[in-house]
Each structure stands twice: as structure tokens, then as C-alpha cells.
C-alpha positions, 0 to 999 in steps of 0.5 A, a space after each residue: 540824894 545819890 552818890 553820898 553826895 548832898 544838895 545844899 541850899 542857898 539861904 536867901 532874904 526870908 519872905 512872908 508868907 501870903 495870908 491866905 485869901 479867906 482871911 486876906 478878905 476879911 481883914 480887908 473887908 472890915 478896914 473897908 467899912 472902917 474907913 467907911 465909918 460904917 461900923 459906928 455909924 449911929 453916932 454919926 446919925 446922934 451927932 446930926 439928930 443933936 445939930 439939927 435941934 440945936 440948930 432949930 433952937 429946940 430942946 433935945 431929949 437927950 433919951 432920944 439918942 438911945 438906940 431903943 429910943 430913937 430907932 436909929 436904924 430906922 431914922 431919915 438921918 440914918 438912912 441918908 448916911 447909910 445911903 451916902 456911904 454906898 453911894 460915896 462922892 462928897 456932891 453927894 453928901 445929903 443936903 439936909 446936913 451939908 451945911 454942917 458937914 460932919 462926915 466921920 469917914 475916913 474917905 468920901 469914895 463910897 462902898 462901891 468905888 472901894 469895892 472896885 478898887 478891891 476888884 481891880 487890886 485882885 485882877 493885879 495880883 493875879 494877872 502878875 501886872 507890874 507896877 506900883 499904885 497911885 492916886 492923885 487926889 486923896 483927901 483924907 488917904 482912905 483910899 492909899 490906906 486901902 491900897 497899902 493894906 491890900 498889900 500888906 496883906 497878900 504880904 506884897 513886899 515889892 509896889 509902893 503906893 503913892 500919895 499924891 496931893 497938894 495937901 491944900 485942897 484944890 487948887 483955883 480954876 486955871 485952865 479955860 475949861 474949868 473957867 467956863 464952867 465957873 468952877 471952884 472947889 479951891 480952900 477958900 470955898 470948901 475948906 473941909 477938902 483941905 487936909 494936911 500932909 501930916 493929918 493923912 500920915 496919921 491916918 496910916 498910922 493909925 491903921 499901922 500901915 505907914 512905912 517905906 512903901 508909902 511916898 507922898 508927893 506933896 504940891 500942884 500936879 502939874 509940879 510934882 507929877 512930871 518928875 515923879 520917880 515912878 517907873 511902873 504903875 498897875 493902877 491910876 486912880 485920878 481924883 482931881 475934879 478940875 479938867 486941869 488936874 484929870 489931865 496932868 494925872 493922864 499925861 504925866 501918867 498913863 503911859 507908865 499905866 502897865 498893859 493890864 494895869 487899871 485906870 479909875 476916874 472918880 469924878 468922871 460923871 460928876 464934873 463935866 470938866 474931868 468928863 471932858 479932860 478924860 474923852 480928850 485924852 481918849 480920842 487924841 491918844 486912840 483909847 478905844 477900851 471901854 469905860 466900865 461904870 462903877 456908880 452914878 460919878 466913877 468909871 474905870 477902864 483897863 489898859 489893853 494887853 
């Protein structure tokens, strides 16, 4: 101030504030283990203890599905849940009880691909990499729904994230390389991957994280991801299993990948076919960053400056 004279100030939008990181953290870290289920996980080991005795015909003692009774922390069925929820990838899923395939979680990719998903979402933030988020293949969206909560709680207003699927479960072997390797992981074989627009909707609302920064782009990925309207991406995250649908998300996608941006591949170790369509893509475009392992299926590599 000097002279009489006074400064004044233009009023704009207001903005949130950001949470602070402590807190941004745990809030983020219980929603993992949310969509984990890794807070009642117990009676995901009661529901499998009652199958398998049903199953087999044999009485159950309904006592026994009291913690003090049943040890449940201690039990085979338990441990191999727990076992599951780090390691993550449905193929993974114990096969003692794959036939009855409940899994409570609200996302298949395990504790240590969303623990990388965290990391890479950080080193976005603070890099100040453009672009907004995506990934195709979502299942039930627990994945989407971390992302869209990460946002909201750095009180990030300005990326969207996109929720890419057909809705319908996978599609049927179309492309040679999926052909020959006789794979089929179509509705008609594994209906569960099935799950319906509407069913990932109410799982964002049901976490109150569906708003207008969530776009879905519903249908076949060679349809729907050629004429997305996505400018900028910071992070691809492909989930498609099938060598078809690993290249329709890089050729359609990457080249709106943002140097510094991240590119996560879910099933890159566990389906030679996405394996192949990933070192295609690689070799005939000269992507010499290197793959980071993040467990024994999921790789990611980041997009050079």
C-alpha cells in the first residue's frame, strides 16, 4: 500500500483446498483395503468354510464360524484369501474354491498393483504430468474408483477418469494370436468377468465418487477407443488379457500417454498373448523404457521426458 492508493483483488472460482498428504494417505489407504475387502475378510473365509461343507455333504457347526472357534485368522481358507488379495489377478484365484468363486472384493488387481497404481498417481501429481486417467478393462471399476478417489482427495478438479469396457465381459478370440492360443475368456466361459454398466456406476456411488469427472465409454475397444474424446492421458492402464485388446489400448492410446505419463499392463505375465501384443508394439514404435515388474502378472513402464 503507498500513496492512498489501494490494491484490490480479482475474485475468481474458489478452489478446494488440498487435504493435507498425511490425511490424503489414510483416507486412501482404507479405500484400498475397501475395495480389497480386506477389512471383513473373515467372512469371506465363513461364507467358503460353509461351502466347502456343504459342498461335501457334511454337518456344519455353525460354532465354528465364531472367530474364538474357528481360528479364523489361522485357517487354510483364510490365508489363501489373504494370500490372493496381495497377489491379485483373478488366474490367481485359490483353486480349492474357484469353482464357487465368491470373491467379496471390489477389484481382482491386488494389494500390490494398487499399491503401484498409488505410486504412479503420485509421481503425476508431482511432476505436474498433463493428462487425465483411464483404464480399459475395469471389471467391477475398483480400479476407476481408486483413481477418482485419489483425485478428489488432493481436491484435483481438472482430469477426468475414463472407464473403459464392454460391460459384457470379454470379448470372443478374434485375432490370430488369440486364436492360437485357444483362448476364451468370452461371458459364455467365465461369466463372473461380466459385469454391467450400471452394477460399476453403483459401485462409485456407493464410495460417493460418481460425478462428471467420471466417463465411461461403453462397447468393443476397437469401436469405442479410436474416437474417444481424450485429449491428454497421464496414466493407461490396459486390462483387456486378449492380444486384440492390449493393442487396441496402446494404438489408439498411447500416443496421448504425456511424457512422464505411466503405462500399466495387468496382464502382461499372465497371458502370453498381452505379453506379445505389448513387445509388438514396443519394437515397432522403438519403446526402449524399461518394464518395471510389479508382481508375478503386471509390469508398467514410464513414458520418457
Amino acid at each position: 500500500m503507498g500513496k492512498g492508493k489501494s490494491k484490490t483483488k480479482t475474485m475468481g472460482a474458489p478452489t478446494l483446498p488440498s487435504p493435507p498428504t498425511v490425511q490424503a494417505d489414510r483416507y486412501l489407504s482404507l479405500l484400498k483395503k475397501s475395495l480389497l475387502n480386506q477389512l471383513y475378510l473373515e467372512n469371506e473365509a465363513r461364507l467358503h468354510f460353509l461351502l466347502k461343507n456343504l459342498g461335501k455333504q457334511q454337518p456344519v457347526n455353525l460354532e465354528a464360524l465364531i472367530p474364538e472357534y474357528l481360528g479364523i485368522r489361522d485357517c487354510l481358507i483364510y490365508r489363501d484369501l489373504e494370500a490372493t488379495r496381495k497377489i491379485g489377478g483373478w488366474l490367481n484365484y485359490p483353486g480349492a474354491y474357484a469353482h464357487n468363486f465368491i470373491f467379496l472384493a471390489h477389484t481382482l488387481i491386488g494389494q500390490a498393483r494398487l499399491d503401484n497404481l498409488h505410486q504412479c498417481l503420485d509421481a503425476i501429481l508431482a511432476d505436474k504430468i498433463p493428462g487425465d486417467l483411464i483404464e480399459t478393462g475395469v471389471w467391477k471399476g475398483g480400479a476407476t474408483v481408486f483413481m477418482r478417489g485419489y483425485l478428489m482427495a488432493h481436491g484435483i478438479e481438472k482430469r477426468r477418469v475414463w472407464v473403459a469396457d464392454s460391460f459384457a465381459g470379454l470379448p470372443k478370440a478374434s485375432h490370430a494370436q488369440d486364436v492360437l492360443e485357444k483362448i476364451d475368456f468370452s461371458a459364455d466361459a467365465f461369466p463372473y468377468l461380466a459385469v454391467s454398466q450400471e452394477a460399476v456406476e453403483e459401485l462409485f456411488t456407493r464410495y460417493d465418487l460418481l460425478d462428471n469427472k467420471v466417463k465411461f465409454l461403453k462397447g468393443w475397444f476397437r469401436d469405442t477407443l479410436p474416437t474417444a474424446p481424450i485429449k491428454k492421458l497421464a496414466l493407461l492402464r490396459l486390462d483387456g488379457d486378449l492380444y486384440e485388446s492390449t493393442m487396441d489400448g496402446l494404438n489408439n492410446l498411447y500416443h496421448k500417454v504425456s511424457p512422464g505419463g505411466f503405462v500399466i499392463v495387468d496382464d502382461y505375465h499372465a497371458v502370453t498373448a498381452c505379453k506379445t501384443a505389448v513387445e509388438e508394439f514396443r519394437t515397432r514404435h522403438g519403446i526402449l523404457d524399461p518394464l518395471t515388474k510389479i508382481d508375478s502378472d503386471a509390469v508398467y513402464w514410464r513414458k520418457s521426458f
